[in-house]
C-alpha positions, 0 to 999 in steps of 0.5 A, spaced: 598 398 624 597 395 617 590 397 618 591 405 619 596 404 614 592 402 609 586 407 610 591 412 609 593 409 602 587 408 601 584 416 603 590 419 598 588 415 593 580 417 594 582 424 594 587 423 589 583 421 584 576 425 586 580 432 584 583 429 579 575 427 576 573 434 579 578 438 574 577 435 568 569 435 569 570 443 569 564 444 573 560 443 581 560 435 583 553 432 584 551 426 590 552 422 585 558 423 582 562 415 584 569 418 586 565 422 591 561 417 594 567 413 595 571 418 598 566 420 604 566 411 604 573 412 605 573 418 611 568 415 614 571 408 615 577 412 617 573 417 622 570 410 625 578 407 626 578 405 633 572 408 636 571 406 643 563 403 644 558 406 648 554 402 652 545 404 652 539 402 654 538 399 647 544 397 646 551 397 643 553 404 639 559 406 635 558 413 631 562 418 629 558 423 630 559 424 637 566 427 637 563 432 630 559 434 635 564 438 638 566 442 633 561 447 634 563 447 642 571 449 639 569 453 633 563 458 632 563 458 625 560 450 625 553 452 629 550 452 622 552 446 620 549 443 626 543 447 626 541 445 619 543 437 621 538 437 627 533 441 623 533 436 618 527 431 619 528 425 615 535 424 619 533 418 625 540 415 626 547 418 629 550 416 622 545 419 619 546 426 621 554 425 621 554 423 613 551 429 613 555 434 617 560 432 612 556 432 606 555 439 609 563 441 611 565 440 604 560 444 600 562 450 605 570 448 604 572 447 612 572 440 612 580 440 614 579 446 618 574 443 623 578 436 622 585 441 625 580 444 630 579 436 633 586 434 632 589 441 636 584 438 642 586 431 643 585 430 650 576 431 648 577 426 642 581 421 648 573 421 650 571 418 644 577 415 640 582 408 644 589 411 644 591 407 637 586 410 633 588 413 626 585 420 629 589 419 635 595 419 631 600 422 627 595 419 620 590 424 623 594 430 621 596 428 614 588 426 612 587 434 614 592 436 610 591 432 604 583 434 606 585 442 604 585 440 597 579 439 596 578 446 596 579 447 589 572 443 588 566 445 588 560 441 590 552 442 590 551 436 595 542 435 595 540 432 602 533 432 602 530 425 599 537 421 600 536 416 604 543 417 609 541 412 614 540 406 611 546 407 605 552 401 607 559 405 606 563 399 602 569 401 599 569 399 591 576 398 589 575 397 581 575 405 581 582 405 583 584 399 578 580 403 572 585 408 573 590 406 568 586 404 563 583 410 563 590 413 562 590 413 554 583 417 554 585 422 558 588 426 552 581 426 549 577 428 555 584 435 556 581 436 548 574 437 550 576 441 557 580 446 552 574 447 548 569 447 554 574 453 557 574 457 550 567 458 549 567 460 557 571 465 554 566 467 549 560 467 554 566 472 558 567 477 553 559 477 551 558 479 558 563 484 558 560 488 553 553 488 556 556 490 563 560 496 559 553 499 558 552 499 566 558 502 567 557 508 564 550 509 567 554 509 574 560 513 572 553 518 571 550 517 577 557 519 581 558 525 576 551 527 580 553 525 587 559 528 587 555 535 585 550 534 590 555 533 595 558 540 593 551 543 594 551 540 601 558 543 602 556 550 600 550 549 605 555 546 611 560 553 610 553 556 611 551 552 617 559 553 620 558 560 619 552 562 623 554 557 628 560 561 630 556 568 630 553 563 636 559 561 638 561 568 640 554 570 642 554 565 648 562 566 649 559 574 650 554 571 655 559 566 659 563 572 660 557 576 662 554 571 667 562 568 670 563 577 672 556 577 676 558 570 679 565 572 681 562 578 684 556 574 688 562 570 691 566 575 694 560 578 697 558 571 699 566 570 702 567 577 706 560 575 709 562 568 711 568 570 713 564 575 718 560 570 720 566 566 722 570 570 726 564 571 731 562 564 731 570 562 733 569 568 740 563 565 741 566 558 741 572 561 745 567 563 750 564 556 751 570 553 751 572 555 757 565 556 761 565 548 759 572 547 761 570 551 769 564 546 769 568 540 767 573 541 773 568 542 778 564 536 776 571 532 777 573 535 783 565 533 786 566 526 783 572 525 787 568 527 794 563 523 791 568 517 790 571 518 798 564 518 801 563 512 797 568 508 800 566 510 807 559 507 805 563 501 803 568 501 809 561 502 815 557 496 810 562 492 812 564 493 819 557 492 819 556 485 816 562 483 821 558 485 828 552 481 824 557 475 824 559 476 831 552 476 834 551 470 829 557 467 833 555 469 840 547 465 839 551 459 837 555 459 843 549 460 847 545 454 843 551 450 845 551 452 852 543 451 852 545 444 849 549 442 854 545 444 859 539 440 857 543 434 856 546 435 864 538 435 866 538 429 862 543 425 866 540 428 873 533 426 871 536 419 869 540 420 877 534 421 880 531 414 876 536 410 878 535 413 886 527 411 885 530 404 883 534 403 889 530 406 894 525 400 891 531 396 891 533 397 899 525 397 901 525 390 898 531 388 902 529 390 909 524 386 907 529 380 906 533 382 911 531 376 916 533 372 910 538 374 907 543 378 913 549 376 911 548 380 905 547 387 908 554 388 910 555 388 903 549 392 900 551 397 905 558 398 903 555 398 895 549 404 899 556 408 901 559 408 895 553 410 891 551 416 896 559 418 895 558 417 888 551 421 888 554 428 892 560 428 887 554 428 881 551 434 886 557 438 886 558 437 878 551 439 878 552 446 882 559 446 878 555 445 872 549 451 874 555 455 876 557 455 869 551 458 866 549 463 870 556 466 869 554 464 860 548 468 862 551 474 865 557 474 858 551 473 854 547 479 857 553 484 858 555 481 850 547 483 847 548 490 851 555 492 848 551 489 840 546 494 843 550 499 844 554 499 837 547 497 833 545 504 835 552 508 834 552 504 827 545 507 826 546 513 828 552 514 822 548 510 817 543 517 818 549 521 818 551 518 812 544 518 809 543 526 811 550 527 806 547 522 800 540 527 799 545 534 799 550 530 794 544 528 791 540 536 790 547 538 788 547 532 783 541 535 781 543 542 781 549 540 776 544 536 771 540 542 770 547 546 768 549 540 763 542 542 760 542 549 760 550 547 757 546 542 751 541 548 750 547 553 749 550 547 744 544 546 740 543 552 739 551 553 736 550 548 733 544 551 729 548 556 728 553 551 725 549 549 720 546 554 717 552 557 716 553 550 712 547 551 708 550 558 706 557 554 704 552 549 700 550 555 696 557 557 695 558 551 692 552 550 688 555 556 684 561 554 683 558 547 680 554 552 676 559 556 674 563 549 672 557 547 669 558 553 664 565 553 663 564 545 661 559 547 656 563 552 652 569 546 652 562 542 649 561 548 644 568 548 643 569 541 640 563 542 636 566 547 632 573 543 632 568 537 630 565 540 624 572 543 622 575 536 622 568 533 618 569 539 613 576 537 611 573 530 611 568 532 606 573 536 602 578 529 603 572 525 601 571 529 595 578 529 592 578 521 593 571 520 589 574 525 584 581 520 584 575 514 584 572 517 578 578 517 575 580 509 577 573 507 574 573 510 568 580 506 567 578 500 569 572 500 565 577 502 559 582 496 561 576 491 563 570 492 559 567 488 566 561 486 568 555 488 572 557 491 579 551 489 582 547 493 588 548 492 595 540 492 596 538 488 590 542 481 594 538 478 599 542 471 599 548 468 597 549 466 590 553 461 591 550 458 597 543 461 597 544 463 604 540 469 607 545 475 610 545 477 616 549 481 621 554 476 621 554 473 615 555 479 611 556 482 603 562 482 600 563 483 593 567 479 587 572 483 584 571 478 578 564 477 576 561 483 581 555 478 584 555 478 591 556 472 596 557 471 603 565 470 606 566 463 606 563 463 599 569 469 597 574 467 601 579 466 596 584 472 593 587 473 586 590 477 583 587 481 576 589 485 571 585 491 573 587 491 580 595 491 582 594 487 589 590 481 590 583 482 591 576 478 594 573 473 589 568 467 590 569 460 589 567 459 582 571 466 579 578 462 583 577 456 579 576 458 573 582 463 573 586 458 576 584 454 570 585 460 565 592 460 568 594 452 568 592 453 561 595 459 559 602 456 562 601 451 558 
């Protein structure tokens, strides 16, 4: 706080004592004028308040001129000075270019202007400034209001040869202790200041005089203009004369040319109107050729639709006989199986017979020996050979069985047979009716086509009467066409109407000027009213004009400058209201006037 506080003591005496020293030198300030140089030390001791550190490869960097070089991003007007900073050579540090840019911004008279810019956009200066900064506060504004009177002075600052990188920014208090010293020499330095101005007036009046010579020539010149210009009237009446003869001659041809197309039209309409009634009976006649057709093709894919489904409903009976026969050779694989398998156990009897057979044999053999047992091998004989015949009866049971299968199956393969050949049989039937459906399909084709050929053809007839009606409307666009250019040749002549009154307006105003300059060369006794060809550059600030920088006269002295160098306004003698004046007129006037006042 202490710190912003006294930068800000510090700037309002800085500024104070510059203006103070500006004005009672009475002339354009130097790089080397003291109060000055320590005035851009205080702003820049002021601009590096706070600062935030940016880290690079090199090192630590704390500049200023990176929250200046957003001023040309916010304000257009500041490319300039950005350019000629960037284009300077000899400028290798950031501090360099920024002494610069404000050595720049003064001598243009913006430098509160472009600071305000960076004050309405604190959110950008955040990037650059901590929170505490003196930019960032309320001080910020009351530097750029102090900084607007700096406007008064006119300083001539040289960049080129000065060694801005290098120079130390070290305030030098004994300035400001020197100030009330200086006080009793002050009436002196007003004396001298009194003289300077009276002989300024002198030089004044001298000019004056030599610029009333100018100002008559000009008067002649106008005088031959306004002559001129009335030549120029009289052949413009001329021009407007035989302007309107062509006027009427094309209005005569217009109205000729609209009668004979008004009369091609209703030909042409009578003829399409002909040409229409016969196309919509023709039409009503195929419309109801189509409509007879349309209702036979309909009914014939009804029937064609019923003999679809009795196809589908014979494909399936079909597919069920397939399955049932499928069903019956599985029965008889199974029965075959069992059969087999019957087989199987009658051969495995016979084995067990063999066996026995040899088992018997080999007991008669035994018989002396074992005589006891052979009441007990026929008792198990008998009940084997009982057990053999009732395998017997269940093999002719068994064989009884099949034959009676193979007899089922015989009369099922008859039946199938049967069927297969009725389903055959519809199956031709059914293919006999899909060739007649098929020719009288083919019949119905060629009516279609003949149908297609009948429709192209009305469509041909359709188009042509299209092309006919394009043609009709080809002349309406003519026709249209005609009428614009006679609203086109209308406005010309209201057009060159309104220029001659215009003209006459001009006239009567160069008169009313002429008189105006006359009187003002009476009261002023004025100065050289330069040329817009003969100025290339500004005089004050030597810049070239371009498109955007353009010419403005000084209503003072009549030199012409650019519109920073003109942006002041006074108000003379020769002129009621407040009129442009460069920067050097506005101070020595408002130096007239304090002096007059006093």
């Amino acid at each position: 706080m202490e710190e912003r506080a006294n930068l800000m003591n510090m700037m309002k005496l800085s500024i104070k004592i510059l203006i103070q020293s500006a004005l009672s030198l009475g002339r354009t300030l130097d790089s080397d004028f003291p109060p000055l140089q320590q005035f851009f030390v205080v702003l820049e001791h002021c601009l590096k308040h706070g600062l935030k550190v940016k880290k690079t490869f090199i090192g630590q960097n704390k500049s200023f001129f990176g929250p200046l070089e957003l001023v040309e991003k916010l304000c257009p007007e500041a490319s300039d000075i950005a350019t000629s900073v960037k284009n300077l050579p000899e400028l290798k540090t950031a501090v360099g270019r920024g002494r610069a840019w404000l050595y720049l911004a003064l001598m243009q008279k913006k430098l509160a202007d472009y600071l305000k810019v960076l004050l309405d956009h604190k959110h950008l200066l955040s990037e650059f400034y901590e929170p505490d900064a003196l930019m960032m506060e309320e001080e910020g504004a009351v530097i750029v209001g102090l900084l607007v009177g700096l406007n008064v002075i006119d300083a001539n600052l040289c960049l080129k040869g000065e060694d801005l990188d290098s120079q130390v920014g070290v305030i030098d208090f004994s300035l400001y202790l020197k100030e009330t010293q200086d006080s009793d020499g002050k009436q002196d330095g007003g004396i001298t200041a009194v003289l300077d101005q009276k002989h300024y007036v002198e030089e004044l009046n001298r000019h004056l005089s030599c610029t009333v010579a100018d100002l008559q020539n000009k008067i002649d010149c106008l005088e031959k203009t306004n002559s001129k210009l009335q030549e120029e009237l009289a052949a413009a009446t001329d021009r407007i004369g035989s302007l309107q003869e062509e006027q009427q001659q094309l209005k005569q041809q217009n109205e000729l040319i609209r009668e004979r197309s008004e009369k091609s039209v209703e030909v042409t309409k009578e003829d399409t109107k002909v040409e229409l009634d016969t196309y919509k009976q023709s039409r009503q006649g195929l419309d109801e050729m189509y409509s007879d057709v349309w209702k036979q093709l309909k009914e014939e894919k009804k029937i064609r639709l019923e003999l679809e489904k009795e196809l589908e409903l014979q494909i399936g009976m079909k597919t069920e006989m397939e399955i049932a026969m499928k069903l019956l050779e599985k029965d008889t694989h199974e029965k075959q199986d069992t059969l087999v398998a019957l087989r199987q156990q009658l051969e495995e009897v016979k084995a067990i017979n063999l066996q026995m057979f040899h088992k018997s044999q080999n007991a008669e053999c035994s018989l002396q020996q074992k005589t006891e047992a052979i009441s007990s091998f026929e008792g198990k004989t008998n009940e084997m050979m009982s057990s053999m015949k009732q395998m017997e009866e269940r093999l002719q049971q068994a064989e009884k069985a099949r034959q009676a299968a193979e007899e089922r199956c015989s009369k099922m393969k008859q039946e199938l047979a049967g069927r297969l050949n009725s389903c055959r049989q519809q199956m031709a039937q059914l293919d006999s009716k899909c060739s007649t459906l098929e020719k009288e399909l083919k019949s119905e084709k060629e009516q279609r086509q003949i149908l297609q050929k009948e429709l192209h053809q009305e469509k041909d007839a359709t188009t042509l009467l299209k092309t006919e009606l394009q043609q009709m409307e080809g002349l309406k666009k003519e026709l249209r066409k005609l009428q614009d250019e006679k609203q086109q040749l209308k406005k010309v002549r209201e057009e060159q109407e309104q220029a001659l009154q215009e003209m006459g307006l001009h006239l009567s105003q160069s008169k009313l000027k002429m008189e105006d300059i006359k009187e003002v060369n009476k009261a002023l006794k004025g100065h050289t009213w330069l040329k817009d060809d003969e100025a290339t550059h500004c005089k004050q600030c030597k810049k070239e004009f371009s498109i955007s920088r353009r010419k403005h006269h000084c209503r003072n002295c009549g030199d012409i400058f650019c519109n920073t160098c003109s942006s002041n306004e006074l108000a003379l003698p020769s002129y009621p209201k407040p009129v442009r004046v460069c920067d050097n007129c506005h101070t020595l006037l408002l130096q007239q006037c304090s002096s007059n006042s006093s």
